[in-house]
SEKETOR-847891 format. One record per atom (N, C-alpha, C): residue in one letter; chain; atom name; x, y, z. Coordinates in steps of 0.001 Angstrom, whole numbers, plus 500000, padded with zeros to 6 digits. Layout:
BEGIN
+---------+--------+-------+--------+--------+--------+
! residuo ! cadena ! atomo !     c1 !     c2 !     c3 !
+---------+--------+-------+--------+--------+--------+
!       A !      A !    CA !      X !      Y !      Z !
...
+---------+--------+-------+--------+--------+--------+
//
This chain:
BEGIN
+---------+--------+-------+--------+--------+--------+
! residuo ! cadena ! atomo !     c1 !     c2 !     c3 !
+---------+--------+-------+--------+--------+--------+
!       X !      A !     N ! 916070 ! 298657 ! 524282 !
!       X !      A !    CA ! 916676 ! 299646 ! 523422 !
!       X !      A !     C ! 917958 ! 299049 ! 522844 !
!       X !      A !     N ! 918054 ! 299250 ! 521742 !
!       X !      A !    CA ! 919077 ! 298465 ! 521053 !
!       X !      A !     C ! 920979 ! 299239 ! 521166 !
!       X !      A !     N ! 921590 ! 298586 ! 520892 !
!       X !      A !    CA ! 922849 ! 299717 ! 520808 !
!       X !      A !     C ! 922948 ! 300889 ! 520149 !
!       X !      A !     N ! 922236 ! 300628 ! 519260 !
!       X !      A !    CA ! 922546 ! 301625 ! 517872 !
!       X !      A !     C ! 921893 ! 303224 ! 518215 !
!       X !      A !     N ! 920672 ! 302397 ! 519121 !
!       X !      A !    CA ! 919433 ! 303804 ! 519553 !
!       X !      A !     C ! 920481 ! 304566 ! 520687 !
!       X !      A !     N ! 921360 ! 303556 ! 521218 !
!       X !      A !    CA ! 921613 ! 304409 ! 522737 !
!       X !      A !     C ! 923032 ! 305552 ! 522092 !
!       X !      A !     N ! 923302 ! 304952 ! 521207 !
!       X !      A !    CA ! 924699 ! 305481 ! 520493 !
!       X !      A !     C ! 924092 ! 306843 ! 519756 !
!       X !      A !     N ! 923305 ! 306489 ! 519095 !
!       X !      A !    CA ! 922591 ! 307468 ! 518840 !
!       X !      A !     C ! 921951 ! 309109 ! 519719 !
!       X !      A !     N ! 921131 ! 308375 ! 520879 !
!       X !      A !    CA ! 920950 ! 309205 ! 521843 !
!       X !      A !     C ! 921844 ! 310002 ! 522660 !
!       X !      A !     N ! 922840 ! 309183 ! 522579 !
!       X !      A !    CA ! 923943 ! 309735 ! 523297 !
!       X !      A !     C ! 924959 ! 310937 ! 522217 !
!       X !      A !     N ! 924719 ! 310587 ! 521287 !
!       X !      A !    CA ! 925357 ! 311413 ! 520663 !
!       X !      A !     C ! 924382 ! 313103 ! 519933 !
!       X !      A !     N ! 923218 ! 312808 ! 520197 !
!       X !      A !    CA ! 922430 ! 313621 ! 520479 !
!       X !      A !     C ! 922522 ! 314606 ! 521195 !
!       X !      A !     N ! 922602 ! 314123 ! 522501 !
!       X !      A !    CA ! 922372 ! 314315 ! 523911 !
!       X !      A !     C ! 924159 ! 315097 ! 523872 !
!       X !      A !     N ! 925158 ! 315030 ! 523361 !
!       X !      A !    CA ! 926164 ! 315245 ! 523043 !
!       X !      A !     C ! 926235 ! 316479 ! 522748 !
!       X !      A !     N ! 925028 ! 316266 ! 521540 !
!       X !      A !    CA ! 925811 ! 317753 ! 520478 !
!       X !      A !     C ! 924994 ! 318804 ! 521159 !
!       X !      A !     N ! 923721 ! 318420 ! 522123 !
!       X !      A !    CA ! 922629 ! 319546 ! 522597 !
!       X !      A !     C ! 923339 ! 320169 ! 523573 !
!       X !      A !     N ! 924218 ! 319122 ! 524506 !
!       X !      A !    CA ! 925226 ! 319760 ! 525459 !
!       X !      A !     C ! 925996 ! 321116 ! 525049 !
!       X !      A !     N ! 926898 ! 320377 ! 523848 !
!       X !      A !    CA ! 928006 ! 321417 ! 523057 !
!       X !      A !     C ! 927088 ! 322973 ! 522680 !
!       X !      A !     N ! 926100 ! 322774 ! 522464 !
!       X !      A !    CA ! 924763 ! 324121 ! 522257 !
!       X !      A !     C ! 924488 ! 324721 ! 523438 !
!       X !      A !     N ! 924537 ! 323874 ! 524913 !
!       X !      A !    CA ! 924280 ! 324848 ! 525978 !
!       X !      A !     C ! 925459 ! 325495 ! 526517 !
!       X !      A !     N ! 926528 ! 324826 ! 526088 !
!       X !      A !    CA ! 927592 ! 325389 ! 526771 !
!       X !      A !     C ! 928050 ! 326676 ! 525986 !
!       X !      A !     N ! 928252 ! 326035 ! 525028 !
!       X !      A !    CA ! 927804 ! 328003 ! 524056 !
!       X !      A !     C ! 927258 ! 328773 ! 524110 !
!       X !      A !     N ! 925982 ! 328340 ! 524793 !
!       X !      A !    CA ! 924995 ! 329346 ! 524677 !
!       X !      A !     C ! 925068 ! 330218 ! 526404 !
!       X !      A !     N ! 926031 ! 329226 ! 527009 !
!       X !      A !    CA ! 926112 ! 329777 ! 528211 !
!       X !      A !     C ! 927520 ! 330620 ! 528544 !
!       X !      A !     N ! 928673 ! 330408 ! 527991 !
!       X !      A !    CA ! 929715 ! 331159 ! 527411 !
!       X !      A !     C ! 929358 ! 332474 ! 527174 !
!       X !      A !     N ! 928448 ! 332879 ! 525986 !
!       X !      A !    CA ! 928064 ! 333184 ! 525390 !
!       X !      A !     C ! 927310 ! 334200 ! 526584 !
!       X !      A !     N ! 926401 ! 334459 ! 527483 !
!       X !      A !    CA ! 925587 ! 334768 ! 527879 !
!       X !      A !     C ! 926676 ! 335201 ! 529076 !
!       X !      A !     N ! 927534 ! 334346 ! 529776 !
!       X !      A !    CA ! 928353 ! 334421 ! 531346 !
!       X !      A !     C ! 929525 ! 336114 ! 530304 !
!       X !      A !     N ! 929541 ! 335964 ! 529139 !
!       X !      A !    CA ! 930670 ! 336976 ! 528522 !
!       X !      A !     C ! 930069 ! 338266 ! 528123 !
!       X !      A !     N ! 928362 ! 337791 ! 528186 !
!       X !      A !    CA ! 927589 ! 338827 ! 527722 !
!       X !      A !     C ! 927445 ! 340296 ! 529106 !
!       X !      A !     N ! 927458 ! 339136 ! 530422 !
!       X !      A !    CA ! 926619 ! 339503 ! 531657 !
!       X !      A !     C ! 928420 ! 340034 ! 532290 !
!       X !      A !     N ! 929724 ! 339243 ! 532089 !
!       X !      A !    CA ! 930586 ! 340366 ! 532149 !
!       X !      A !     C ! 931270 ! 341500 ! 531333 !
!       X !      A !     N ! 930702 ! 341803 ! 530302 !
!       X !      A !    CA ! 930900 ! 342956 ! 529434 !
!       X !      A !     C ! 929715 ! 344016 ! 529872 !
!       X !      A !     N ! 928433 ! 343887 ! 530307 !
!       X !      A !    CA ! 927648 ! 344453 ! 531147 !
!       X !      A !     C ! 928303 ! 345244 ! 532957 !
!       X !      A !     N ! 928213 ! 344038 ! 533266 !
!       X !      A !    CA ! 929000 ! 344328 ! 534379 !
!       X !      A !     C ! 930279 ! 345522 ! 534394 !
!       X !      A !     N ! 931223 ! 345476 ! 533664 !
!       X !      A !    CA ! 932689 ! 345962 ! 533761 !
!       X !      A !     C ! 931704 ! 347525 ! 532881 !
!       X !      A !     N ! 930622 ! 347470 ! 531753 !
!       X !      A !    CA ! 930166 ! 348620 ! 531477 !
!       X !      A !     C ! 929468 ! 349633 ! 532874 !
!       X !      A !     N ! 928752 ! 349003 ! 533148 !
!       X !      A !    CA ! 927956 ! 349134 ! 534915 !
!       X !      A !     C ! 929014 ! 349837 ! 535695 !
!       X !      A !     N ! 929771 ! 349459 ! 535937 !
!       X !      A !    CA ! 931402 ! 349355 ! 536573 !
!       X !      A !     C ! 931482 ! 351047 ! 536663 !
!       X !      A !     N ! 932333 ! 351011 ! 535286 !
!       X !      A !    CA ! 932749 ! 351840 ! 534583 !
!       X !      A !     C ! 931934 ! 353355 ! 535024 !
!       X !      A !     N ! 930862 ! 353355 ! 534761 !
!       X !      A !    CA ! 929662 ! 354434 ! 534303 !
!       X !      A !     C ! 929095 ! 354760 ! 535688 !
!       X !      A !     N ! 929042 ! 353689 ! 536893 !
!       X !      A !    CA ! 928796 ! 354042 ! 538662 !
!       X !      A !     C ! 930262 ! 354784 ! 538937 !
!       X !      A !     N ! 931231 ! 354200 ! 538393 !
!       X !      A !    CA ! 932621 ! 354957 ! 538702 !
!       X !      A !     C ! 932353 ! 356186 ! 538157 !
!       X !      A !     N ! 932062 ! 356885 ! 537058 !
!       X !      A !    CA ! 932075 ! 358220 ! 536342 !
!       X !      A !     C ! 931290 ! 358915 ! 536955 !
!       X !      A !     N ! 929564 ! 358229 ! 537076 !
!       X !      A !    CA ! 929098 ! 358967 ! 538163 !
!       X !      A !     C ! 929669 ! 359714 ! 539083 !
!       X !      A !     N ! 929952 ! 358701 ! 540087 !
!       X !      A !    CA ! 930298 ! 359181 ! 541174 !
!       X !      A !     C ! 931595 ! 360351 ! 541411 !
!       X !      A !     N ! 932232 ! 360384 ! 540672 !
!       X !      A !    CA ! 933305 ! 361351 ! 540533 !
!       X !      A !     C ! 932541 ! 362469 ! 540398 !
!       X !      A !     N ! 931623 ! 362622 ! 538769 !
!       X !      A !    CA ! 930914 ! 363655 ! 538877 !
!       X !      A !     C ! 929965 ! 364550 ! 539789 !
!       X !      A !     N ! 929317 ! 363600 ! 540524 !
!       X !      A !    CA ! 928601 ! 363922 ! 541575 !
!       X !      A !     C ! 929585 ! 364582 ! 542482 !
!       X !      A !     N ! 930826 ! 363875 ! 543166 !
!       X !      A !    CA ! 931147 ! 364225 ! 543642 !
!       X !      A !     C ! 932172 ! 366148 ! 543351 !
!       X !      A !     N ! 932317 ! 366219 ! 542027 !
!       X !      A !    CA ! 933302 ! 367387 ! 541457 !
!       X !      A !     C ! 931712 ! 368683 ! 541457 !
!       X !      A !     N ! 930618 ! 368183 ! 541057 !
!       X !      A !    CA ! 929741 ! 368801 ! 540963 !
!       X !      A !     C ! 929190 ! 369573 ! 542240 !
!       X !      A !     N ! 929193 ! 368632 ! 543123 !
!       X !      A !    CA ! 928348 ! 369209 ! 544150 !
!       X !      A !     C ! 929780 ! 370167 ! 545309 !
!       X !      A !     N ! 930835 ! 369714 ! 544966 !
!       X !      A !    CA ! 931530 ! 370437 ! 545040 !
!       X !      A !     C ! 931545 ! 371991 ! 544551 !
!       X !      A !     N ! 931863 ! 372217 ! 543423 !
!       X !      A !    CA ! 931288 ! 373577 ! 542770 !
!       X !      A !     C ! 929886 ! 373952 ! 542868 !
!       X !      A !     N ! 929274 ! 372964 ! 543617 !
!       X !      A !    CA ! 927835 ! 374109 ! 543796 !
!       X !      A !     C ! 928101 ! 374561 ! 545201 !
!       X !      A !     N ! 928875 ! 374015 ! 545783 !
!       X !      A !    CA ! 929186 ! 373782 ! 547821 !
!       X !      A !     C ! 930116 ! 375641 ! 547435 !
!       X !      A !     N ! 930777 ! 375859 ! 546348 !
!       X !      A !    CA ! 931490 ! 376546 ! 546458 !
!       X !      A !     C ! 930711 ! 378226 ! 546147 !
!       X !      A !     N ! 929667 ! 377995 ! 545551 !
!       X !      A !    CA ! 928927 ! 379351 ! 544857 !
!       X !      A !     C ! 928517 ! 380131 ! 545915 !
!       X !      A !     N ! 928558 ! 381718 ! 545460 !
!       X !      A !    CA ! 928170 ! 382208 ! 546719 !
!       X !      A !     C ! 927060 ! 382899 ! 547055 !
!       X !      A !     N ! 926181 ! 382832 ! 545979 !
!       X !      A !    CA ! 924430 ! 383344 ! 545951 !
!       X !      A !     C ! 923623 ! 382480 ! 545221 !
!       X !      A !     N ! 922286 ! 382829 ! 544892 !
!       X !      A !    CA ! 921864 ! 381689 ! 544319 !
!       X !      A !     C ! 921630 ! 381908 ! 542913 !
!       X !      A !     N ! 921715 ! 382914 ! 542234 !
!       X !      A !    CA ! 922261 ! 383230 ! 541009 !
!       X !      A !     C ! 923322 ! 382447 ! 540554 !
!       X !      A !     N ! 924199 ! 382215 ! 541083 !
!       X !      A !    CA ! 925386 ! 380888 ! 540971 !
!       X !      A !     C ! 925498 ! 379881 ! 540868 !
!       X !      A !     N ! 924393 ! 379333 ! 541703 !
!       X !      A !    CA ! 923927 ! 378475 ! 541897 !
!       X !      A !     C ! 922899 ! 377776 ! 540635 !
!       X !      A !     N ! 922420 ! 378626 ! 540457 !
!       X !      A !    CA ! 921141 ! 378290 ! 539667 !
!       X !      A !     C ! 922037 ! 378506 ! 538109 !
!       X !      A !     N ! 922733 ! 379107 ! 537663 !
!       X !      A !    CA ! 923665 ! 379323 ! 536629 !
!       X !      A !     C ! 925049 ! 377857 ! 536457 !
!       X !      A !     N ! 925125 ! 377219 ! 537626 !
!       X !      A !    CA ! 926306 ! 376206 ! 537793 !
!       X !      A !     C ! 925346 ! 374933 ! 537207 !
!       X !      A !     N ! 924219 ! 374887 ! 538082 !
!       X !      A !    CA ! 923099 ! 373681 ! 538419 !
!       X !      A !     C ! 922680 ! 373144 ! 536363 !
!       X !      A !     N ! 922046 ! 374806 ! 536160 !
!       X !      A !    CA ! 922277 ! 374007 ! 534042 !
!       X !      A !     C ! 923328 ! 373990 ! 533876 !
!       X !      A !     N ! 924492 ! 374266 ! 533833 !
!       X !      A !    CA ! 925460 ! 374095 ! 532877 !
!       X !      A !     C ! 926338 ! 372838 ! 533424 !
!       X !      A !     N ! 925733 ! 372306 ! 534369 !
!       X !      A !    CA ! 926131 ! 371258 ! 534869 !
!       X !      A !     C ! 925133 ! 369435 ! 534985 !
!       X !      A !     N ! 923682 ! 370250 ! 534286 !
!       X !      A !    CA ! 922890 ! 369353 ! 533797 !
!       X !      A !     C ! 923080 ! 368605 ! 532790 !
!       X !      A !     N ! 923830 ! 369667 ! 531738 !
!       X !      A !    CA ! 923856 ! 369413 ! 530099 !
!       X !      A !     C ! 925022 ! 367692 ! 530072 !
!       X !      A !     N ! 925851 ! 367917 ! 530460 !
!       X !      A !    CA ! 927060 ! 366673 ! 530209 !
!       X !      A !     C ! 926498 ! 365214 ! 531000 !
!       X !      A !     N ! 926028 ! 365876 ! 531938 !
!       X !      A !    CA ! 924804 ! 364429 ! 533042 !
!       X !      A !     C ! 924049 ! 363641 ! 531252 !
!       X !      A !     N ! 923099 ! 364581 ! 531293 !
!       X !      A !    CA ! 922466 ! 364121 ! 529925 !
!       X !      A !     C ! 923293 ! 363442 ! 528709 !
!       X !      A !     N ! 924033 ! 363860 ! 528488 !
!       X !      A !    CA ! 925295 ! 363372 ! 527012 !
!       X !      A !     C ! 925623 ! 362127 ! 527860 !
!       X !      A !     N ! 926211 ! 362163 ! 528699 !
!       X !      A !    CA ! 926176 ! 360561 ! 529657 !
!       X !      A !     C ! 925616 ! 359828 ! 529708 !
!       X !      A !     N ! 924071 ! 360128 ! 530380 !
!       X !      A !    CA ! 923341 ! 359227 ! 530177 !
!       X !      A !     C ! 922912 ! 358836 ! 528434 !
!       X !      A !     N ! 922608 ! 359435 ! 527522 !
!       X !      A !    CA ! 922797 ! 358930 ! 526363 !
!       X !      A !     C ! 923771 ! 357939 ! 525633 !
!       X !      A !     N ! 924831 ! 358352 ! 526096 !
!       X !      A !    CA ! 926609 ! 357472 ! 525772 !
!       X !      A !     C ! 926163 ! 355966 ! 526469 !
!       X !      A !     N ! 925618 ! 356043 ! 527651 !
!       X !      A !    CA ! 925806 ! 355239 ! 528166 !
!       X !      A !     C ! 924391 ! 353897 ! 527742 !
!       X !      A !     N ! 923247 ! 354797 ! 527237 !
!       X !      A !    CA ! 922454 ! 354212 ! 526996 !
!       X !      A !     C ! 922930 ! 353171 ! 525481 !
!       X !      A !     N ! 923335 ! 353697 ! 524894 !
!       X !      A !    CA ! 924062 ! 353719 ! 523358 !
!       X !      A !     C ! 924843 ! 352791 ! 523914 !
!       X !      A !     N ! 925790 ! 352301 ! 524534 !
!       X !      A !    CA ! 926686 ! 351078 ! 524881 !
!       X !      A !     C ! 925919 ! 350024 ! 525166 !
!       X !      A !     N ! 924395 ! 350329 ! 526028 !
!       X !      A !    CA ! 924099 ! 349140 ! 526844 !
!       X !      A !     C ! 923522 ! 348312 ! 525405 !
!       X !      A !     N ! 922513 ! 349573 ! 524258 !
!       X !      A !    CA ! 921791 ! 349066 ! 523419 !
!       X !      A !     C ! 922875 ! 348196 ! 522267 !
!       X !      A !     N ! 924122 ! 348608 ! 522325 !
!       X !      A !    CA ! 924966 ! 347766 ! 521405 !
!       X !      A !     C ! 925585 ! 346523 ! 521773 !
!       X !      A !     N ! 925608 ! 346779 ! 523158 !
!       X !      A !    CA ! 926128 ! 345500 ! 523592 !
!       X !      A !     C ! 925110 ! 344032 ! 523656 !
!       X !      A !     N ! 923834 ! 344800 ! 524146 !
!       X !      A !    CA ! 922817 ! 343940 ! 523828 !
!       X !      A !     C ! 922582 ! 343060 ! 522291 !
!       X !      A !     N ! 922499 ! 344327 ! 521168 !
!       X !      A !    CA ! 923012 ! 344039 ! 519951 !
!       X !      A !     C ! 923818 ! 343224 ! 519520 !
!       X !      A !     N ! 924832 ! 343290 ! 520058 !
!       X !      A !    CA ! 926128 ! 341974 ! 519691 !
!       X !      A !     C ! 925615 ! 340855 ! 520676 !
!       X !      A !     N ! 925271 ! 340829 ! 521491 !
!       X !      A !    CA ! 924802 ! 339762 ! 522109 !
!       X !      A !     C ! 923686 ! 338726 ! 521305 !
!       X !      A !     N ! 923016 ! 339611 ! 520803 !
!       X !      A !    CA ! 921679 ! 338770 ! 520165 !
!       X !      A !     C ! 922146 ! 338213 ! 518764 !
!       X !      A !     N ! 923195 ! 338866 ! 518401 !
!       X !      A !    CA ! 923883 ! 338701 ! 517095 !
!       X !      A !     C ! 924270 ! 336853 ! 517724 !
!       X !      A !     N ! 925104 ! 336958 ! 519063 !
!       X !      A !    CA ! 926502 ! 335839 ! 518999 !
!       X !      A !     C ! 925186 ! 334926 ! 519183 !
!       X !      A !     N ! 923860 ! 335161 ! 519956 !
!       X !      A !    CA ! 923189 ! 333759 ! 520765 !
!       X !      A !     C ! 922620 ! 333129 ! 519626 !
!       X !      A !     N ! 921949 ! 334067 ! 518575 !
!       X !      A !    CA ! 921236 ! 333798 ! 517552 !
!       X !      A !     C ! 922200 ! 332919 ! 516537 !
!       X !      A !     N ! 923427 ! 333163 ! 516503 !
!       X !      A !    CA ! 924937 ! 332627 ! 515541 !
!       X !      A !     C ! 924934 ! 331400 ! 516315 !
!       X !      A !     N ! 924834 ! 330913 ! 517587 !
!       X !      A !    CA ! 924870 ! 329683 ! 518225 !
!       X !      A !     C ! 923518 ! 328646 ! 517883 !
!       X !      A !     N ! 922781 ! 329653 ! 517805 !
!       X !      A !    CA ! 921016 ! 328943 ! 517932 !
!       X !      A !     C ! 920755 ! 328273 ! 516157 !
!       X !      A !     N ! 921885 ! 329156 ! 515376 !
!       X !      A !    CA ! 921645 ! 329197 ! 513941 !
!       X !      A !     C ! 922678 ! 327857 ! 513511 !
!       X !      A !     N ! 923680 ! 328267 ! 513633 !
!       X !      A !    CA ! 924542 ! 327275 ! 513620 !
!       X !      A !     C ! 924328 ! 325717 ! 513039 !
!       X !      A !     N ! 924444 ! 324933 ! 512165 !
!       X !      A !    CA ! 923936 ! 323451 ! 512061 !
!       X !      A !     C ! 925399 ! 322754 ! 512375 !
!       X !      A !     N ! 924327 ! 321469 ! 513271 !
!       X !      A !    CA ! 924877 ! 320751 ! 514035 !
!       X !      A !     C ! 925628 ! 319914 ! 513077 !
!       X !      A !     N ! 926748 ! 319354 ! 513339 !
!       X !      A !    CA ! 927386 ! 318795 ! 512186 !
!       X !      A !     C ! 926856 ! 316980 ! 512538 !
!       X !      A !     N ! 925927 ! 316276 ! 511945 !
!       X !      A !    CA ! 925509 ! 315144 ! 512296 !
!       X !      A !     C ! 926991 ! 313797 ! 512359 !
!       X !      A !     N ! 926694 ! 312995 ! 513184 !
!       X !      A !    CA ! 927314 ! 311826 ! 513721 !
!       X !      A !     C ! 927154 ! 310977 ! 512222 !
!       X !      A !     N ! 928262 ! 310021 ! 512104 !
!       X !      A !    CA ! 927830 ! 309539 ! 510614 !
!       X !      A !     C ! 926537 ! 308283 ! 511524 !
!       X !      A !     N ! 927296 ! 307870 ! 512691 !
!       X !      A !    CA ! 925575 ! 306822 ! 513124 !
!       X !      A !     C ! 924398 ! 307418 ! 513242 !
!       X !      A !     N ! 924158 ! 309032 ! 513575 !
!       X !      A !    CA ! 923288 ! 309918 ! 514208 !
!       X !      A !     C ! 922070 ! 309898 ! 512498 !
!       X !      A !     N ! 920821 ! 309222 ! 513152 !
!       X !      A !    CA ! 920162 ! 309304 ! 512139 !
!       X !      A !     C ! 919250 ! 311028 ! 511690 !
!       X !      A !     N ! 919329 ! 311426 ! 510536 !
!       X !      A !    CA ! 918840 ! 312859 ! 510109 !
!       X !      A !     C ! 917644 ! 313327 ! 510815 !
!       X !      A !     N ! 916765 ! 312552 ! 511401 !
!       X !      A !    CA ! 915448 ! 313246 ! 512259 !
!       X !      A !     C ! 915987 ! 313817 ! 513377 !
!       X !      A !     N ! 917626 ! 313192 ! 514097 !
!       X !      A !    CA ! 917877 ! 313702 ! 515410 !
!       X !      A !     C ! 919136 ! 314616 ! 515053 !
!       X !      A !     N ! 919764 ! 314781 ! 513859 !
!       X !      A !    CA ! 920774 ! 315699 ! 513998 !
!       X !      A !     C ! 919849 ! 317072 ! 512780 !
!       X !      A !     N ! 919143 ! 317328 ! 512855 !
!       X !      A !    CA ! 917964 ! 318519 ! 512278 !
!       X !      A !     C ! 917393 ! 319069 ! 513151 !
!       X !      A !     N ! 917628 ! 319271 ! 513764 !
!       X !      A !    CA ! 916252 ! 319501 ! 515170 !
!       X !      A !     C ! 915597 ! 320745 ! 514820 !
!       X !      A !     N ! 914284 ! 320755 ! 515079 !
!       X !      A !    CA ! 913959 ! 321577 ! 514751 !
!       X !      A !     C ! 914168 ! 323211 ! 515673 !
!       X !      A !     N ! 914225 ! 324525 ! 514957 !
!       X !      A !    CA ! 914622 ! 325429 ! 515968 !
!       X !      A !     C ! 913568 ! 326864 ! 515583 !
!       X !      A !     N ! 913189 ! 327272 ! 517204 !
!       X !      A !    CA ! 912414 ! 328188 ! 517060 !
!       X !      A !     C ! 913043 ! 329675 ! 516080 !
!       X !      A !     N ! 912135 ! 330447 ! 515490 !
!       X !      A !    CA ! 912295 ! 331598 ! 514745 !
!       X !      A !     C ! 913196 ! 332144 ! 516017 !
!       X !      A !     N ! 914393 ! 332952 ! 515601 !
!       X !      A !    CA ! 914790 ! 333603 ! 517089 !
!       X !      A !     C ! 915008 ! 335164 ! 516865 !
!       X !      A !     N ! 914435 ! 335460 ! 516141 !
!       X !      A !    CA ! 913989 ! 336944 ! 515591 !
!       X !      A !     C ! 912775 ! 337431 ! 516243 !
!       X !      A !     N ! 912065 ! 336632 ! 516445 !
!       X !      A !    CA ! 910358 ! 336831 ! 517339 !
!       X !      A !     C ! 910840 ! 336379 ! 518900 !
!       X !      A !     N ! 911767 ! 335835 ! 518945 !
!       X !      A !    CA ! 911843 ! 335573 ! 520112 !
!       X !      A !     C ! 912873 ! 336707 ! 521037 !
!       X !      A !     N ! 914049 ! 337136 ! 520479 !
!       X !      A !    CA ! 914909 ! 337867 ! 521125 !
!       X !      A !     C ! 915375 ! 339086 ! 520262 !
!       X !      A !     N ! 914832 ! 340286 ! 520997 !
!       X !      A !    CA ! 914803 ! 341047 ! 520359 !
!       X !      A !     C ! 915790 ! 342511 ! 521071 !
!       X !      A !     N ! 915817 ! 343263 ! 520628 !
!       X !      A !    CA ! 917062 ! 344769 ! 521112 !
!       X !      A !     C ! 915827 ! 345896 ! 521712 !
!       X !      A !     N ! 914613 ! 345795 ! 520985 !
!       X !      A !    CA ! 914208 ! 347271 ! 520879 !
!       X !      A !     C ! 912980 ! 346639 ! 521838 !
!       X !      A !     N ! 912359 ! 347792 ! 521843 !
!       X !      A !    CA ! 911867 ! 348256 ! 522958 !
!       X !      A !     C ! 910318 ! 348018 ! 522776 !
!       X !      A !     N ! 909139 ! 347146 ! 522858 !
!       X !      A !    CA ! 908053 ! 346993 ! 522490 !
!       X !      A !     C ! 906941 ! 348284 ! 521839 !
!       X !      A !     N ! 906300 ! 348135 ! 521070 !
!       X !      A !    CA ! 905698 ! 349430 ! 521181 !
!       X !      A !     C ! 904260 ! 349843 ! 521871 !
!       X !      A !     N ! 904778 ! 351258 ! 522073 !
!       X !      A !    CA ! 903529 ! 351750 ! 522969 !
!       X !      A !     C ! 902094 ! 351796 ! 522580 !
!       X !      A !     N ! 901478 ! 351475 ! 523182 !
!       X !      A !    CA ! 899990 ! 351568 ! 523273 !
!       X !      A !     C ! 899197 ! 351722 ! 524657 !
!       X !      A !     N ! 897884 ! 352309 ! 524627 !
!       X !      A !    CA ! 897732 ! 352703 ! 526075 !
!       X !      A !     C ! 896875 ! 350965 ! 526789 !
!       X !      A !     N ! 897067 ! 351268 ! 528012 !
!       X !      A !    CA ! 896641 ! 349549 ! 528329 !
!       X !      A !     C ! 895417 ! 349757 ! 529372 !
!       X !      A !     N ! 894324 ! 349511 ! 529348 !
!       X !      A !    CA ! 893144 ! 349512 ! 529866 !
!       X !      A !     C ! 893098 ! 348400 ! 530939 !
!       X !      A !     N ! 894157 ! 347242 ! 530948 !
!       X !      A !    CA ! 893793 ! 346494 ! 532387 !
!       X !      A !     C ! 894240 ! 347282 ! 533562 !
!       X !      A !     N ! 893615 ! 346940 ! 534432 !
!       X !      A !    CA ! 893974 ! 347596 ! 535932 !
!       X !      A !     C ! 895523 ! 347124 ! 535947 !
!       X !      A !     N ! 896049 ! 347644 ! 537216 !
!       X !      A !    CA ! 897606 ! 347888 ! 537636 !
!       X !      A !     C ! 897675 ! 346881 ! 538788 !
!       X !      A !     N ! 898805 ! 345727 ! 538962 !
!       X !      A !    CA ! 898628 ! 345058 ! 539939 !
!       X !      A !     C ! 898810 ! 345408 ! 540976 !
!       X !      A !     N ! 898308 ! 345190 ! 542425 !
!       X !      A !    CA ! 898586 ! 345575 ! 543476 !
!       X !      A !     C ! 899144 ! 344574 ! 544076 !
!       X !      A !     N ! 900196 ! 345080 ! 545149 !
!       X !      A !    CA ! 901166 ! 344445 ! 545515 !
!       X !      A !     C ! 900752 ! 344423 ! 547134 !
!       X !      A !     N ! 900611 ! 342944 ! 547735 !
!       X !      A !    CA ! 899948 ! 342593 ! 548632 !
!       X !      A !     C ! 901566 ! 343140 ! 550079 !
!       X !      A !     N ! 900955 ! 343875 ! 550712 !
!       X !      A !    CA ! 901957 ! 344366 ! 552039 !
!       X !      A !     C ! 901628 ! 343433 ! 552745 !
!       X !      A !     N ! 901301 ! 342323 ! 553015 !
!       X !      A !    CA ! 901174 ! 341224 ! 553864 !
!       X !      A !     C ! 902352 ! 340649 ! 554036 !
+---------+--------+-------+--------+--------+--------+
//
């Protein structure tokens, strides 16, 4: 292998690095903005649970009970929505930054010959996506899970 190839390779091998480390930045910032959301929303829970079952601990028939129990369903629900709505945006900006890394052109080496600073890159629209596949009913059997 001559100098020119290894200078080459190496500078290849260079810029693919500079792409994983972005792409892993990228992903370690994704998985703590998840996290601190997670965080956040087990913390709210739990308060609620706890203020809730309180005021049901406090009712004194079951007319009260059963009158506390909906009007204490309704904001659970708006929560879980809020919260669904953060995870789906954050995901969103995520696919935005990986796809901005994946898109990105590599700025070639002036030795780096054009077949190795082009590389070719998968569609990443078919590949990483936000939403949710669509439904259809599925006729294969269901796997069973061996208790062995």
């Amino acid at each position: 292998m001559s100098n020119l190839n290894l200078e080459q390779l190496t500078a290849a091998q260079k810029a693919n690095a500079e792409v994983m480390m972005a792409l892993m930045r990228t992903a370690f910032n994704g998985v703590e903005r998840l996290t601190a959301l997670n965080m956040a929303a087990s913390r709210e829970f739990f308060n609620n649970t706890v203020a809730n079952a309180q005021q049901l601990l406090s009712a004194k028939d079951a007319n009260t009970v059963a009158k506390l129990n909906s009007e204490l369903a309704q904001p659970n629900v708006d929560k879980l929505m809020s919260y669904s709505r953060s995870v789906y945006d954050l995901v969103s900006e995520m696919q935005k930054e990986i796809t901005g890394v994946m898109e990105a052109p590599t700025a070639p080496s002036p030795r780096m010959p054009k077949a190795l600073s082009r590389r070719p890159r998968p569609p990443l629209r078919s590949v990483v996506t936000c939403s949710p596949p669509p439904c259809s009913p599925c006729s294969a059997p269901r796997p069973r899970l061996s208790t062995r």
